[in-house]
C-alpha positions in Angstrom: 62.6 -52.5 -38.2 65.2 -49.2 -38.5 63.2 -46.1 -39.4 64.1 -44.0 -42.0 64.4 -41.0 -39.6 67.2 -42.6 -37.8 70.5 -40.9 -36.3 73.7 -42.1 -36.4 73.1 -42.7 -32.9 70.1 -44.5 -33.4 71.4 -46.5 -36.2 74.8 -47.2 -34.2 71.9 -49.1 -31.4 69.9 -50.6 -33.9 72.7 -52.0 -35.4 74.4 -53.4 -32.3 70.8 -54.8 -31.3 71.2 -56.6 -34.0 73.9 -58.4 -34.0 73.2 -59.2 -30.2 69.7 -60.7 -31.4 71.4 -62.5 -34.0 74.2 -64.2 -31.5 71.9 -67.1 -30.5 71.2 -68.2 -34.4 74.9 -67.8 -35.2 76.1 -70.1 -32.4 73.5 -72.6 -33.1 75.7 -73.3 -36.9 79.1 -73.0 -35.3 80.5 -72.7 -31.7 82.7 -70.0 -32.6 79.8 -67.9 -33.1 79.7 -64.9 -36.1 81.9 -66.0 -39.0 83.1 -62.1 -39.7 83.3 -61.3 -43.8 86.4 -58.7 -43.4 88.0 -56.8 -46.7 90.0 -54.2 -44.9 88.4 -51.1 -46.1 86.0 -48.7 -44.4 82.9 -50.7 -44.3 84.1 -54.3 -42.8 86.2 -51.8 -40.4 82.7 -50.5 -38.9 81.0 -53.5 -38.4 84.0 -55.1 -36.9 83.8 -52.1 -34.5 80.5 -52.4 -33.8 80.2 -56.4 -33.4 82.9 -55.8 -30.8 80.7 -53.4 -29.2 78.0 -55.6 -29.3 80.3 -58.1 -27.1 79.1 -61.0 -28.9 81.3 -64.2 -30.0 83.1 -64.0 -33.6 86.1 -64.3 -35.3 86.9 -62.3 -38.6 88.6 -63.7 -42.0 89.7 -61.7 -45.0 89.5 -64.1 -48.4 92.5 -62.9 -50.1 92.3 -62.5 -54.1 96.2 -62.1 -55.0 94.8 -58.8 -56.4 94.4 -56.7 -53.6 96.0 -53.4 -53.3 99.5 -53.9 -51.1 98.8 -50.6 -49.5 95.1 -52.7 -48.0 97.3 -55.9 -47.4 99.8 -53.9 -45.3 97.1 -51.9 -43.4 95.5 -54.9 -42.2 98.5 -56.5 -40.8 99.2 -53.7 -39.2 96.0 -52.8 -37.4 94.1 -56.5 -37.6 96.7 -58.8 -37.0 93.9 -60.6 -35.4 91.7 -61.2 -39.0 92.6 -64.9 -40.5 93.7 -64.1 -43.7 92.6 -67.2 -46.3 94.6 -67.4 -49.2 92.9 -69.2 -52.1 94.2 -72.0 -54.3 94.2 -70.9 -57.6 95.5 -67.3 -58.3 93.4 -64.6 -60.3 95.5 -64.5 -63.9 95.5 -68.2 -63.3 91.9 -68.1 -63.0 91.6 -65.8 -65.9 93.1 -68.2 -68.0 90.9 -71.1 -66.7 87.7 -69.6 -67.4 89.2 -68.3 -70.9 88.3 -64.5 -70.1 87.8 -62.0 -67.9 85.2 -61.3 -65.2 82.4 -59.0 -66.4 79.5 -57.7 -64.8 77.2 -60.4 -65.0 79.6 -62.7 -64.9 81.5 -62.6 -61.5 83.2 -66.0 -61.1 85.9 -63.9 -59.6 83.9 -62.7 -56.6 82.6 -66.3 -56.2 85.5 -68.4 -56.1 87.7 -66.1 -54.3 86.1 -64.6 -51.9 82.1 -65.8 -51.7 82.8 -69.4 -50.6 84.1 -68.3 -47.2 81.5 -68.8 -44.1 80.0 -71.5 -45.7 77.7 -73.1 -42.8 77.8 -70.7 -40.7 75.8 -67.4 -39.6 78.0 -64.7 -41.3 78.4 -60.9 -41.0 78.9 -58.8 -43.8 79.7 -55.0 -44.5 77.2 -54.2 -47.1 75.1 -51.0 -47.9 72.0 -50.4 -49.7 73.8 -46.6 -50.7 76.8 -48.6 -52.5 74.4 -49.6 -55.6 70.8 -50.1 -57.0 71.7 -54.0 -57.0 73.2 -54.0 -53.4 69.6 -51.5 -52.4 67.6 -54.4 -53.5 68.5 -56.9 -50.4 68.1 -57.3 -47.2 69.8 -57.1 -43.9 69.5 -61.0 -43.2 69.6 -63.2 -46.2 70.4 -66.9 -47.2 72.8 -67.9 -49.6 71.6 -69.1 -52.8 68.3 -66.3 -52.7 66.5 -68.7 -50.7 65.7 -65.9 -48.1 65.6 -61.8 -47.7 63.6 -60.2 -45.0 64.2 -59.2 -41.4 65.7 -60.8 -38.7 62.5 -61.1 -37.5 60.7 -62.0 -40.7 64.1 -64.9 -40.7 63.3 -66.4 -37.3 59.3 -67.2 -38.6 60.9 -68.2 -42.0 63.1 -70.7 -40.3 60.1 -72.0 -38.3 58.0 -73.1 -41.0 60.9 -73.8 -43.6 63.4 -75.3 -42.0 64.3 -78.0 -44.6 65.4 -74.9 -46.6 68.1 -74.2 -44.8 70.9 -76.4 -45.2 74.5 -77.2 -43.8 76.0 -75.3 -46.5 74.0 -72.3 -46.8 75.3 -69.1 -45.7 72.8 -67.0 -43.4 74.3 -63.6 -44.4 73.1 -60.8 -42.0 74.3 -56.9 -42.7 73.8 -54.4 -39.5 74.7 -51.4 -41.2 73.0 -52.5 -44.2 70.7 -48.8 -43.6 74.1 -46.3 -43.2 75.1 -43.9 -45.2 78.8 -42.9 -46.6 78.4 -39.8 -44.5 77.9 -42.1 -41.4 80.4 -44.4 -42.0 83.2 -41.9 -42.5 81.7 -40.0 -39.0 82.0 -43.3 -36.9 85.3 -44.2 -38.2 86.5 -40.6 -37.2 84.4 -40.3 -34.0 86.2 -43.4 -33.0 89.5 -42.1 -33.9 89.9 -45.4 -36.0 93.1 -45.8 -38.1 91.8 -46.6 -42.3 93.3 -47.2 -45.6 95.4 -45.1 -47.0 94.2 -45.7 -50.4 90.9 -43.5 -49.4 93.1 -40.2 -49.2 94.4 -41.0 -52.3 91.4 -40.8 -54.8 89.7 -43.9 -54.0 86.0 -44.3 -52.7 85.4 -47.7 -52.7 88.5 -50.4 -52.0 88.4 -53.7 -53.7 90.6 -55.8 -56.3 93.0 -54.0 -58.4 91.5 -53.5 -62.1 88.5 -54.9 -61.0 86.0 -54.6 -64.0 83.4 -53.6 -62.1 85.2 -50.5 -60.5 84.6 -46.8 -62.1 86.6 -45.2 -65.0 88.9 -42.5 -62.6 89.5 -45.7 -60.3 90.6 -47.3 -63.1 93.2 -44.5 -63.9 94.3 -44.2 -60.5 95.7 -48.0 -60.6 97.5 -47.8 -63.9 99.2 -45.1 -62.5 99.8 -46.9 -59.1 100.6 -50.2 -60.3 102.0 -50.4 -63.9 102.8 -54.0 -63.3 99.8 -55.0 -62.4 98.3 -53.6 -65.4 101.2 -55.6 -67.2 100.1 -59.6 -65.6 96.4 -58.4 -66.9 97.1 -58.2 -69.9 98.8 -60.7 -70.6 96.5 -62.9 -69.4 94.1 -61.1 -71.7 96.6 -61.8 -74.6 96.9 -65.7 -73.4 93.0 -66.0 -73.9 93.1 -64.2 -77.2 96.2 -66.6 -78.4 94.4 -70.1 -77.0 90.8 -69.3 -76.8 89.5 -66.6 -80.0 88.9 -64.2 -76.9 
């Protein structure tokens, strides 16, 4: 278990530890080993630095949402030609209009048809941080889809013992090895490493996500109507086509 005391060092071995532990579980559920949640922005960029480091098999997908900044879109062509980029079926102002409204907080259909379904089977890696928010601070760095499961790797591997009828071919093991960092660690790896980022993050940003996402802060909000004015434009009309068909 990572102590609280840790140094970026520390945390950087931990971390790589593992995902080298977890190797054996993730290529018993698929023979390509780690399915690899990638976004782009500075937290998927560390652990897909790290699970290189850790030599292990993977391979790294990026769930495209239609609404992803094209400043993120052209970074990761750029420098991860090498990420499968999955491009969904239904488009977000499409899907607006479908679920007659938009996304809220508690309601994130968004996030779950998008970009959630991805890894589906499979032992996956994700970038998340208990720092980013009190929701995210409530988990766990291995978990199963569904809240079927949040503990340790350890505490996972007796939980899979005695409860193995709880884990089925759909569920998503979700483990998160830098689930402990902190921003400031983040940012020092990335620049330790002399590792290209976003653009985006010099330009106001903190966090990199879905344009207009409701769930993003005020100033991020402002930022992006100044950025993209026609963006701002397709949401609302599609807020207009729910009020006109659906009362909205």
């Amino acid at each position: 278990m990572i102590q609280t005391n840790m140094n970026l060092e520390d945390k950087i071995g931990y971390s790589i530890r593992l995902i080298q532990k977890a190797e054996k579980l993730a290529l018993q559920y698929s023979p390509d080993g780690f399915h690899l949640a990638f976004s782009g922005g500075k937290d998927s960029q560390t652990l897909h630095e790290l699970t290189c480091m850790a030599g292990v098999k993977f391979h790294a997908e990026m769930s495209v949402t239609t609404v992803d900044p094209p400043e993120l879109m052209k970074f990761v062509r750029r420098y991860y030609p090498q990420v499968k980029l999955n491009r969904p079926k239904i488009n977000m102002f499409h899907l607006i209009e479908k679920k007659k409204g938009l996304p809220r907080m508690n309601i994130r259909y968004c996030c779950q048809i998008l970009k959630e379904q991805a890894g589906a089977g499979t032992v996956t890696l994700l970038g998340i941080r208990a720092a980013e928010s009190v929701k995210r601070a409530k988990r766990n760095e291995v978990e199963i889809s569904g809240h079927k499961f949040s503990g340790s790797l350890d505490q996972f591997n007796i939980f899979r013992e005695t409860q193995t009828a709880c884990i089925k071919g759909k569920d998503k093991i979700m483990v998160s090895p830098i689930f402990h960092w902190t921003d400031e660690d983040v940012w020092h790896f990335i620049r330790s490493r002399n590792m290209p980022y976003c653009k985006l993050y010099d330009m106001g940003f903190t966090r990199i996500g879905c344009m207009f996402c409701p769930m993003s802060r005020p100033k991020t909000k402002a930022i992006e109507r100044q950025m993209y004015p026609r963006m701002e434009t397709a949401y609302k009309k599609a807020i207009q086509f729910c009020i006109d068909h659906n009362g909205y």
